[in-house]
Backbone as ProteinMPNN parsed JSONL, in Angstrom:
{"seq_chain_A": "XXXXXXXXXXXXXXXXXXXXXXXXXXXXXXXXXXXXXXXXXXXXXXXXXXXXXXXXXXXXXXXXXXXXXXXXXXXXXXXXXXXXXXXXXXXXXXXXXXXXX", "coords_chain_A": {"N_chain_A": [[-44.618, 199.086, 9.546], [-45.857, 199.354, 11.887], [-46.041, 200.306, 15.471], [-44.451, 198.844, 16.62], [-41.0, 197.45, 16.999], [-39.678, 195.562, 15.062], [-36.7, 194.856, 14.63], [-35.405, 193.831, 16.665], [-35.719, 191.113, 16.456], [-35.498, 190.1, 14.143], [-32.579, 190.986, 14.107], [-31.808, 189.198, 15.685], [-32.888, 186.554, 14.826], [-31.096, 186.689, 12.579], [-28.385, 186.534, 13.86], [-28.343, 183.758, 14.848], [-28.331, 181.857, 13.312], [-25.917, 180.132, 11.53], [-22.33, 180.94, 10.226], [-21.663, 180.288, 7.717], [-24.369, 179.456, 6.447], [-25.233, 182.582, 6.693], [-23.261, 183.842, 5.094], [-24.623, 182.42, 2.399], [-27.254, 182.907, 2.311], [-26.495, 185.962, 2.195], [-25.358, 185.959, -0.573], [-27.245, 185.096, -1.999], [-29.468, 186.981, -1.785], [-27.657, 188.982, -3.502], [-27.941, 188.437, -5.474], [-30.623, 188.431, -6.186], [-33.156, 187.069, -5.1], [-35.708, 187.301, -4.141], [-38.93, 187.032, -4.049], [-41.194, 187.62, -3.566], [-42.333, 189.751, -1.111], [-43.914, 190.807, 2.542], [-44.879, 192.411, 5.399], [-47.308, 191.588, 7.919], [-50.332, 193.388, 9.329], [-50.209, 192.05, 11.611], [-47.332, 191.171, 12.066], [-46.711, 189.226, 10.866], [-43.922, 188.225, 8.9], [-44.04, 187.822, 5.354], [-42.881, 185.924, 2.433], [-41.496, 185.031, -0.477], [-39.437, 183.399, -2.163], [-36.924, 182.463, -4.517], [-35.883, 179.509, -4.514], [-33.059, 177.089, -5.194], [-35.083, 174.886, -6.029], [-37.233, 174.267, -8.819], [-40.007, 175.793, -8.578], [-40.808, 178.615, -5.711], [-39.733, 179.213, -2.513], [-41.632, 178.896, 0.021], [-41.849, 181.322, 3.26], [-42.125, 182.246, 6.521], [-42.316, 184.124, 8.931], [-43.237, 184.805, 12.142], [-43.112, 187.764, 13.859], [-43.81, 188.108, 16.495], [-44.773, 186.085, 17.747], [-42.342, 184.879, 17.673], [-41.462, 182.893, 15.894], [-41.024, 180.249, 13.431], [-41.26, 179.736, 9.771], [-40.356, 177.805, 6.749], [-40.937, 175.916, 3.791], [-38.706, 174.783, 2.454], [-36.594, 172.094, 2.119], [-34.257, 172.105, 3.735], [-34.854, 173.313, 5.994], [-36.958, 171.363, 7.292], [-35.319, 169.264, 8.369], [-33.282, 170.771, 10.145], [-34.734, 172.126, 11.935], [-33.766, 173.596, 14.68], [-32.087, 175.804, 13.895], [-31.978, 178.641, 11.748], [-32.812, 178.548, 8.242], [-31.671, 179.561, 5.232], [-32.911, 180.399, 3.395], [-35.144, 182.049, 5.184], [-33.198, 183.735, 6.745], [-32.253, 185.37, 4.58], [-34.944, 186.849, 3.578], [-35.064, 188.534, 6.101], [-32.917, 190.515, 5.87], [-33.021, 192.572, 4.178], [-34.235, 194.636, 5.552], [-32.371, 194.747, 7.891], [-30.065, 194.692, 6.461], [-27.156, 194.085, 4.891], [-24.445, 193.615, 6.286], [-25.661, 193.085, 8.802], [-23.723, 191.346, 10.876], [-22.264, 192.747, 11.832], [-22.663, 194.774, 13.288]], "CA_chain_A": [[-44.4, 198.118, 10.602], [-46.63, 199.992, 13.139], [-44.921, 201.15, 16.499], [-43.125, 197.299, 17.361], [-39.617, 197.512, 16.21], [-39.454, 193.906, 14.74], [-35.284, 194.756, 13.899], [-34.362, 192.976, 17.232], [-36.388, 189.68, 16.203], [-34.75, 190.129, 12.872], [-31.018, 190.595, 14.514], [-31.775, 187.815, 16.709], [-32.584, 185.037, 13.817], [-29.484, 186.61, 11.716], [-27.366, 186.064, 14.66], [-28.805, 182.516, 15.154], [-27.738, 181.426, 11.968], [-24.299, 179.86, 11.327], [-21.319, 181.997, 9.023], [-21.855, 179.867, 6.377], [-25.782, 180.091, 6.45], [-25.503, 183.695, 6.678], [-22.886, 184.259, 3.712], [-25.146, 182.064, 1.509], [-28.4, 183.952, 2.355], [-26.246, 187.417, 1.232], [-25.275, 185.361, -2.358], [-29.084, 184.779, -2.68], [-29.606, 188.615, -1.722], [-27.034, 189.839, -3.73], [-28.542, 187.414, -7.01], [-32.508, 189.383, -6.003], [-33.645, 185.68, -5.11], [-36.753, 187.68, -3.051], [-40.018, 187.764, -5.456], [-42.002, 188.818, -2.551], [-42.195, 190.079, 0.77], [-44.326, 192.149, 3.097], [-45.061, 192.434, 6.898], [-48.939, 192.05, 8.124], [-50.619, 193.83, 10.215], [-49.77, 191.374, 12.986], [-46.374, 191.251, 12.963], [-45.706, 188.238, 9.974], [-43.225, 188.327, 7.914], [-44.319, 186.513, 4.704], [-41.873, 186.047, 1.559], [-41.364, 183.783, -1.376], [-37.947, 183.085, -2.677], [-36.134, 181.72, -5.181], [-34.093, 178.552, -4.331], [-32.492, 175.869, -6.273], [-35.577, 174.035, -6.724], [-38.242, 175.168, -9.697], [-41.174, 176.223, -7.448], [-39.969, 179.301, -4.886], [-40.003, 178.363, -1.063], [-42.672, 179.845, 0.731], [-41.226, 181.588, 4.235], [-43.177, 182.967, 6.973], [-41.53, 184.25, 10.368], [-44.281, 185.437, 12.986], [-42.151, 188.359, 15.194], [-44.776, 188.618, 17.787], [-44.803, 185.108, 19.0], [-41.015, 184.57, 17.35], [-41.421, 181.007, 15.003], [-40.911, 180.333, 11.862], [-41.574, 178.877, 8.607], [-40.352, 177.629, 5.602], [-40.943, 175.105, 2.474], [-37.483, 173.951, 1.583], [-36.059, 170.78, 2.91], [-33.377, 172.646, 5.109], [-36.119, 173.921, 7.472], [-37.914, 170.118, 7.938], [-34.546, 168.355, 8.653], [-33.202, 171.559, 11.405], [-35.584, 173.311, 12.769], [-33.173, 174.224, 15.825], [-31.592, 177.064, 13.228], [-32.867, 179.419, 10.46], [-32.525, 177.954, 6.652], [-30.504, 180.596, 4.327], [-33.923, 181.899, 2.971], [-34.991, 182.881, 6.621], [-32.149, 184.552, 6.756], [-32.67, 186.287, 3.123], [-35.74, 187.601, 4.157], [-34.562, 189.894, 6.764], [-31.619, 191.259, 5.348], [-33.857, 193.663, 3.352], [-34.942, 194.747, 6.927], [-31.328, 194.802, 9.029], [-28.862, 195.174, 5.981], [-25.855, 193.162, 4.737], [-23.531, 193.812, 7.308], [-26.217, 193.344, 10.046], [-23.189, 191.078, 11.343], [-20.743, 193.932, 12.13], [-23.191, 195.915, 14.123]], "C_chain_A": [[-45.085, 198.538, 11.893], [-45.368, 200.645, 14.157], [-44.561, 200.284, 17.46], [-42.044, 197.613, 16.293], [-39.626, 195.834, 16.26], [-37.488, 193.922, 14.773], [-34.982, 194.097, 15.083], [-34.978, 191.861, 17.028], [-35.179, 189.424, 15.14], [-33.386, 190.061, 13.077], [-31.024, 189.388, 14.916], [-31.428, 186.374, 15.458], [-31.452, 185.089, 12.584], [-28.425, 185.989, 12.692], [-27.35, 184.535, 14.864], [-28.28, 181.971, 14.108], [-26.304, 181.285, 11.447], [-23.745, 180.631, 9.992], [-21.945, 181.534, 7.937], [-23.498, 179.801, 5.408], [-26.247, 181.597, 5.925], [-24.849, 184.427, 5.144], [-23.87, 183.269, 2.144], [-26.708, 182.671, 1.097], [-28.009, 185.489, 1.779], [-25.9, 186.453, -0.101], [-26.203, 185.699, -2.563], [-29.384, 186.668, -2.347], [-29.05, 189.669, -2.703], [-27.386, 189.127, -5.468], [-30.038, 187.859, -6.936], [-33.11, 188.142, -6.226], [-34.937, 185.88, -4.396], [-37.688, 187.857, -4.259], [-41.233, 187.944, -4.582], [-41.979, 188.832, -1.132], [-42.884, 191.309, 1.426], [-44.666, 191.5, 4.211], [-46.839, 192.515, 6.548], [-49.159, 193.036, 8.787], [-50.777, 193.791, 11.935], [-48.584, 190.864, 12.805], [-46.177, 189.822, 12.149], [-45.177, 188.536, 8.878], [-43.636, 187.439, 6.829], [-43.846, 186.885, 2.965], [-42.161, 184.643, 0.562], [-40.786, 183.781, -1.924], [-37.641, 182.253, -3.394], [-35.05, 180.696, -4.902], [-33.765, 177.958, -5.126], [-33.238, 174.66, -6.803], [-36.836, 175.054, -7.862], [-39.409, 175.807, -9.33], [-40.304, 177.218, -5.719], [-40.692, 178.777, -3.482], [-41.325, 179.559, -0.334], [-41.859, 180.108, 2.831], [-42.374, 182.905, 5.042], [-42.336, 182.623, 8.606], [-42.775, 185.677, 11.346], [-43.114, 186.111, 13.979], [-42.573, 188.723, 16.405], [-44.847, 187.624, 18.573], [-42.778, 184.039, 18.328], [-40.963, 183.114, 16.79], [-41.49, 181.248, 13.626], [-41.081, 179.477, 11.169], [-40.539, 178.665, 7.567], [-40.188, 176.345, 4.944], [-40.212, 174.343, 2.13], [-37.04, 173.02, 2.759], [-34.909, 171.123, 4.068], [-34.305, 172.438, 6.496], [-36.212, 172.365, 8.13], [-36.643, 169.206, 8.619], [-33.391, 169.555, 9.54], [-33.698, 172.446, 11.294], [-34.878, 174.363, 13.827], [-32.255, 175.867, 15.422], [-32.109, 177.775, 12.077], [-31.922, 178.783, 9.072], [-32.151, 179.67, 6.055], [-31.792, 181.342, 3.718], [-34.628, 182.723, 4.342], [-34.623, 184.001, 6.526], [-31.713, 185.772, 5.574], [-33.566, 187.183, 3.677], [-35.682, 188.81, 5.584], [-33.534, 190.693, 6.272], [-32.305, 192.551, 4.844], [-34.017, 194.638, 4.462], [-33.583, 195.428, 7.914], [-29.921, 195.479, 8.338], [-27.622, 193.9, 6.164], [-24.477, 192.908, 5.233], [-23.918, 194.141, 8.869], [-24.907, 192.198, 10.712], [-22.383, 192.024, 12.067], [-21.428, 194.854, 13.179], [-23.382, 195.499, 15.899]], "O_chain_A": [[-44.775, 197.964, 12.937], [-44.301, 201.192, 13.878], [-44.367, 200.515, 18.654], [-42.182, 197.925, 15.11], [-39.589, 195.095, 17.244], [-36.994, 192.812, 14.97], [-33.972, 193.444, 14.82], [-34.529, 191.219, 17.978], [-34.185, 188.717, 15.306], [-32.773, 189.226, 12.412], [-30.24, 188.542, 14.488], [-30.467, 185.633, 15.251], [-31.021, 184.168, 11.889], [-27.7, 185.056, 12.347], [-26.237, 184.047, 15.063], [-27.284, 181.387, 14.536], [-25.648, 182.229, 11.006], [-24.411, 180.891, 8.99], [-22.693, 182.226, 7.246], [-23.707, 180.007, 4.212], [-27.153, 181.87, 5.137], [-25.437, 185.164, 4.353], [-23.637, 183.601, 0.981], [-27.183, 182.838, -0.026], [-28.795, 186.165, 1.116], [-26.978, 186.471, -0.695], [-26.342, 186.655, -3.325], [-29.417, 187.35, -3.372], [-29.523, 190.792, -2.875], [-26.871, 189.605, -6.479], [-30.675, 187.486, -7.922], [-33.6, 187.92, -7.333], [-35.459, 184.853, -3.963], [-37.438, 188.567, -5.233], [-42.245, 188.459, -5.058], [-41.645, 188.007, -0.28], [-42.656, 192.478, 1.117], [-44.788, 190.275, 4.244], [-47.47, 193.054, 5.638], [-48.191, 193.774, 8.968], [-51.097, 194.533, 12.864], [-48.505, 189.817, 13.447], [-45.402, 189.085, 12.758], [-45.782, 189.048, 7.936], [-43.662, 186.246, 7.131], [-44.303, 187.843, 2.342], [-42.799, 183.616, 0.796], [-41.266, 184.311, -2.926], [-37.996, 181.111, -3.104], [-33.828, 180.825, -4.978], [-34.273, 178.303, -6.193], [-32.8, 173.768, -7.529], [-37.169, 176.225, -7.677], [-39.751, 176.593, -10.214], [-39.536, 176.698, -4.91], [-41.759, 178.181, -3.34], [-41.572, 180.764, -0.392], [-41.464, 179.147, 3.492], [-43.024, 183.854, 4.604], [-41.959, 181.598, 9.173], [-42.959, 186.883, 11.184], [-42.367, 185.445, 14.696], [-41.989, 189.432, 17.225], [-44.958, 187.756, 19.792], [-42.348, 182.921, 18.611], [-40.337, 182.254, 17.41], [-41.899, 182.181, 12.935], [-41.111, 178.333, 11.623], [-39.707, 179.573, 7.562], [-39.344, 175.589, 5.425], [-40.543, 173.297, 1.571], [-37.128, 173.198, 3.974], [-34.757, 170.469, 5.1], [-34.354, 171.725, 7.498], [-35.699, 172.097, 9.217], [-37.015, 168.384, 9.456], [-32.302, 168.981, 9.569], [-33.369, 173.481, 10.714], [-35.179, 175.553, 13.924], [-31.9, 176.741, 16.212], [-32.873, 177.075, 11.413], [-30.704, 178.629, 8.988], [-32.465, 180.719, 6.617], [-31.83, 182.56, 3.544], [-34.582, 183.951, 4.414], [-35.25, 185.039, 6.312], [-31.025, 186.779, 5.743], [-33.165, 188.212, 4.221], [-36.402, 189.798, 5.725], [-33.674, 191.884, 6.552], [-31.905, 193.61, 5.329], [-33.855, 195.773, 4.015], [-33.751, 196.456, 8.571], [-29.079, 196.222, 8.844], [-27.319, 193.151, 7.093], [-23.609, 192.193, 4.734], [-23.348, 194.792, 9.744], [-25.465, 192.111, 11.806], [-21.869, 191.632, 13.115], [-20.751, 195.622, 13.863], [-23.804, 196.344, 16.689]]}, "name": "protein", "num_of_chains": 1, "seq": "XXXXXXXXXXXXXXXXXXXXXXXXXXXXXXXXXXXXXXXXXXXXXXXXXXXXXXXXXXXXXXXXXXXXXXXXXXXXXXXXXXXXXXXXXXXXXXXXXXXXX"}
């Protein structure tokens, strides 16, 4: 990850994310719904997850200018909060009890 600490981007859009958001993103975490994920060299996060439709969502969260992406119909119909794979995708990153901290 070079020498930017992305983990307060990453707290930030866990915290942003309603209870019920957040316990459905650990299900999908705790079911290994992640079939890939790696950081660039500038600072994007870019993942591709397993959801409930047959084709995995494509998810992409830039922590340098803080916006985000993703694929599944959550995202396109509120934008104003992070969709449950979002929220997947860091966990790997912050940990499953980044609430408690």
């Amino acid at each position: 990850m070079g020498h930017y600490d992305y983990s307060k981007v990453m707290r930030a859009l866990y915290k942003q994310a309603p209870d019920r958001i957040r316990m459905r993103a650990k299900g999908y975490f705790s079911e290994d719904r992640i079939k890939s994920l790696n950081i660039t060299g500038e600072g994007v996060l870019k993942a591709r997850v397993q959801g409930t439709a047959p084709e995995p969502y494509y998810v992409e969260i830039d922590m340098k200018e803080r916006t985000r992406k993703c694929s599944c119909p959550a995202h396109h119909n509120y934008r104003d909060i992070p969709c449950k794979h979002q929220v997947l995708v860091v966990l790997p990153f912050i940990g499953t009890d980044a609430g408690r901290r």
